[in-house]
C-alpha positions, 0 to 999 in steps of 0.5 A, a space after each residue: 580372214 581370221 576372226 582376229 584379223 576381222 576384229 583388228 579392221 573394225 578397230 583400225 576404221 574406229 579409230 579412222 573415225 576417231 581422228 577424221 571423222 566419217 568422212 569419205 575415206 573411212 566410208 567409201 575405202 575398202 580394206 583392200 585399197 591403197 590409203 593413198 589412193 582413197 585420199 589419205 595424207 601421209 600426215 594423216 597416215 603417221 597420225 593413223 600409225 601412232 593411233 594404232 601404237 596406242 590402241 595395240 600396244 606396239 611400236 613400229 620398227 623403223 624398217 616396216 615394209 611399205 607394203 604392210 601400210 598400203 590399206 586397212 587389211 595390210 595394216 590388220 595383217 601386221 598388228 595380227 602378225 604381231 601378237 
């Protein structure tokens, strides 16, 4: 993992924290595991992915790959994929 990938996990949990809390998911989900899995909502999905619009200056094309919105580290691999 890049220093650059590792950066983007940290801001991705940040900002996890910044919309629900520390609650269970931001503490106990790895960044390997499915959101989904770990109890995210998909409404709390869409709320994470406008957040992250915001916080990285881009917007998501309509024909993302769902896997790129599986976990913390799907995520951070598409922001870094981006730049």
């Amino acid at each position: 993992m890049s220093d650059g990938t590792a950066e983007v996990r940290q801001r991705i949990r940040a900002l996890l924290v910044d919309l629900f809390g520390n609650d269970r998911l931001v503490g106990n989900v790895s960044d390997t595991e499915s959101l989904r899995q770990g109890g995210m909502s998909s409404t709390a999905l869409v709320s994470l992915l406008v957040a992250m619009e915001d916080a990285f200056g881009f917007e998501w094309d309509e024909d993302v790959r769902p896997e790129a919105l599986r976990s913390i580290a799907s995520l951070a691999d598409h922001v870094v994929s981006l730049r």
